[in-house]
N, C-alpha and C positions, 0 to 999 in steps of 0.2 A: 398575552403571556405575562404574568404576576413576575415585577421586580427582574424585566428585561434585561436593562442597562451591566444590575449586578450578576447575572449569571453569564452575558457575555463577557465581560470581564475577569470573571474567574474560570471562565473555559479559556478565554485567550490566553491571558498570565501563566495556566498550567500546561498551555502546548507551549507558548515558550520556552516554559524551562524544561518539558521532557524533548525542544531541537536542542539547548544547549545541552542537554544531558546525553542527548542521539551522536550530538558532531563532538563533542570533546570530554567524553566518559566512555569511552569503545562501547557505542550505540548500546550503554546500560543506562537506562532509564530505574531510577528508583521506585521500589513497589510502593512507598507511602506517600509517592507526590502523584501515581496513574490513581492507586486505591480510594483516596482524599479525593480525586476528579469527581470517582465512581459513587462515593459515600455522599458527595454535595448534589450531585444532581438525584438521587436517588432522595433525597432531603428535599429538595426545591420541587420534584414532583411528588411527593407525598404533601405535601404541605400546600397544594393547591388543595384537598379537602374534595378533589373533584372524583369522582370512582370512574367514570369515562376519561378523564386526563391521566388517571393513574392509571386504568389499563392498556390506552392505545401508548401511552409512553413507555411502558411495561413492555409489551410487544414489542415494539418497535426495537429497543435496549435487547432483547433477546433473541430476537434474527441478529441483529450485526454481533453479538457477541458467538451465537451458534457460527454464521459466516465468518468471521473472523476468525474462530478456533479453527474451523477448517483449514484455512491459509494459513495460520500459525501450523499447525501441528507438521504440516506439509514445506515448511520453513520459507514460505514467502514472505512472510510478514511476522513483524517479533511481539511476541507478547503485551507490552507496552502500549505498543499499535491497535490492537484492539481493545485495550481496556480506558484508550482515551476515545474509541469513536462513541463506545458503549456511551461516554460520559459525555459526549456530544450531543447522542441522540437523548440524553437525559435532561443535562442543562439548554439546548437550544429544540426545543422539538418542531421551532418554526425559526426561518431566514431573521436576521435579524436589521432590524433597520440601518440601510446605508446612510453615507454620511453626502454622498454626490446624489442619490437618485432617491427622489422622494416617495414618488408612484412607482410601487412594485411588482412583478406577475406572480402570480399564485401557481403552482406548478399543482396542488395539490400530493406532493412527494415531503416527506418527513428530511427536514432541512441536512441531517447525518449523509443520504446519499449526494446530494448534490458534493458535499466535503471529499466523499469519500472519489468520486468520478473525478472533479477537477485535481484532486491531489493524484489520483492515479496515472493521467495524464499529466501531469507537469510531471511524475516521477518516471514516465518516459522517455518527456525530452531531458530530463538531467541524466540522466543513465545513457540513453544514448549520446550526449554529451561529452559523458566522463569517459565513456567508453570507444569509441566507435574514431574518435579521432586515431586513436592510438591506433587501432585496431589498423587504421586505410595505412599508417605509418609502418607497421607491420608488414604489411603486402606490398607495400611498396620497395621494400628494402629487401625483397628477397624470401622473407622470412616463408616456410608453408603452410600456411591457414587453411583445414582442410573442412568441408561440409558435408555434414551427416546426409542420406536421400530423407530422413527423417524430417529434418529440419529445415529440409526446401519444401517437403511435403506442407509442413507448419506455416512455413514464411506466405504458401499459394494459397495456401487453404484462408488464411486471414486476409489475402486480399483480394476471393472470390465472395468469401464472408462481406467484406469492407462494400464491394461494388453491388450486391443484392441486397444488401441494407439500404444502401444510399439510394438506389433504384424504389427500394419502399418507401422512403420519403417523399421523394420527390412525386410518388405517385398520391402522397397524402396534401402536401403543400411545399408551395415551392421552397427551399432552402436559399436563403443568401451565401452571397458567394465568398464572404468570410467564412461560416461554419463549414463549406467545402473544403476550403483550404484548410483550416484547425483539423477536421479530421482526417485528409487524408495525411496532413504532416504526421500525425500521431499514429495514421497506418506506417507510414514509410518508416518511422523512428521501429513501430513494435518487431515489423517484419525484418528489420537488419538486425536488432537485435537476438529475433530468434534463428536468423541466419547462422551468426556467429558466435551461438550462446556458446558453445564447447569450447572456443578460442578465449573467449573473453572470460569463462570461469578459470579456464586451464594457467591464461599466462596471470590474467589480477583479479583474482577471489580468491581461489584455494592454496594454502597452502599446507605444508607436511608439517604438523606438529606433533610434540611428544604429550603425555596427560599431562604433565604440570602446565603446560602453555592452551589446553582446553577450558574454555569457561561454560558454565552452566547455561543452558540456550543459544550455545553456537548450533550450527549447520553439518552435520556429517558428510561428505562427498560419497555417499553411498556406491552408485554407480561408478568412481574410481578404485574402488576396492574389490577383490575378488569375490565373484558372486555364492562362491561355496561360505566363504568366512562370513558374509553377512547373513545365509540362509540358516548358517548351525547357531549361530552369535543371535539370529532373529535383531539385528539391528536400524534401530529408525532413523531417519534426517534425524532429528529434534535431538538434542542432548539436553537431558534431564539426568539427573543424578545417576538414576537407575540406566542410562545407557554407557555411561560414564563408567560406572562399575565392571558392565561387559567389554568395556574396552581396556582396562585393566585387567581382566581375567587373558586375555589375545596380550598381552605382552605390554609391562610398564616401561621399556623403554622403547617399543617400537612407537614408530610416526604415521600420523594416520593424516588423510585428505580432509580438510577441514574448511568451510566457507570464510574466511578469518577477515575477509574484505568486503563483508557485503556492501552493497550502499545503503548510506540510511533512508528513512522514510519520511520521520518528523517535521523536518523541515518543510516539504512540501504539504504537508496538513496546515502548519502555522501557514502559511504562505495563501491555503485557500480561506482558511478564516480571515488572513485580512483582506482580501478582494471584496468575500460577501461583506469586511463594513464599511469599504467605499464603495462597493457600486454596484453591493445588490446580491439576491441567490445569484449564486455563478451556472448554474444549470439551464436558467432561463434564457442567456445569451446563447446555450446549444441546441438549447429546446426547437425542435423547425416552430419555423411562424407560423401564425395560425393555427398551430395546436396547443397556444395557451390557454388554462384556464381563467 
């Protein structure tokens, strides 16, 4: 990969500043520091001269950006966030070299997912973190934390999923008993979280704001607002300008359900770019053994 060193360095420098933008700019990331990501790596692969490197990098940049808008449009993920994996799978389209491990395993996986899996996972254990302490704090103090049959359905379902997954590993190669552990912690974290999603959105994410206290790409609480006014209103999660409007047309000084707390994401992205450049693709330590390339 042509001029390594400098493309990891201008991917890393630009997830730093869009976590310092994520934790201390109410998780607005600027459009011309994600844009500038997207315009350099789109440079740095054009500028290999190769039509096999510009196209598979090409693909690759337009799944996670189509995937991406998915999860954005559906407010799991903010705008920002996929326009720096885009630029990920741009500027690195292969691991790049550690600085502790010198022999690498080749996953044959476009270096973008490995980023995108270990960030998702660590953005599990920080969320359930942030969250979950509070939450036991909660119940224990009386308070009623109450559970959808939904969301038990959820929490069994992912961990009949988690145990017929692991069961098809181990039928491929045996797993070590670290990767055991990492994922079932990362089951136990997702399933308490989706236990207690209604409690933990209800008492710290949403809150009732007026329009002047909405910003452009917050989260609508859809589902807390009556289902006629959002069916005639045709109202999405996503605030964009034009949902903005119809929320002003329902009453400018009424207060509407708004995701105002979400956690950010950033962070954990920076977080998995510096692992992969001390000590490697971070996918390959989840990889079962034996099924490296």
């Amino acid at each position: 990969m042509e001029f390594a060193v400098l493309r990891f360095a201008i991917c890393f420098i630009g997830c730093a500043g869009a976590t310092y933008y994520d934790l201390f700019n109410r998780r607005n990331v600027p459009s011309w520091l994600t844009y500038s990501l997207v315009a350099l790596g789109a440079l740095f692969t054009l500028a290999s001269l190769n039509i096999n490197v510009i196209a598979s990098n090409g693909l690759v940049a337009l799944v996670i950006f189509v995937f991406g808008y998915i999860l954005y449009r559906t407010g799991q993920i903010g705008g920002a966030d996929v326009l720096v994996f885009v630029s990920i799978a741009l500027l690195l389209p292969e691991a790049p070299q550690s600085i502790f491990l010198q022999a690498q395993s080749q996953l044959g996986l476009p270096f973008v997912v490995s980023v995108f899996v270990l960030s998702g996972m660590l953005a599990v254990f920080g969320i359930f973190l942030q969250y979950m302490p509070a939450t036991i704090y909660d119940i224990a103090r009386g308070e009623k934390v109450s559970i959808s049959p939904s969301q038990v359905l959820l929490a069994a379902a992912t961990l009949v999923f988690y145990a017929a997954f692991l069961y098809y590993l181990n039928g491929i190669a045996e797993l070590p008993q670290t990767q055991i552990v990492v994922f079932a912690a990362v089951v136990v974290c997702a399933t308490s979280l989706f236990a207690f999603k209604d409690h933990i959105s209800d008492r710290y994410m949403i809150r009732m704001v007026g329009i002047d206290e909405i910003d452009e790409e917050d989260i609508l609480a859809v589902e807390k607002m009556d289902p006629r006014l959002v069916s005639r209103y045709k109202l999405d999660k996503l605030l964009t300008l034009k949902e903005i409007e119809k929320l002003k047309k329902i009453g400018k000084k009424k207060k509407f359900p708004v995701y105002k707390e979400m956690p950010v994401f950033m962070p954990y992205v920076f977080i998995a770019l510096a692992v992969a450049l001390l000590f490697g693709n971070p996918l390959a330590y989840l990889y079962p053994m034996g099924m490296l390339g």
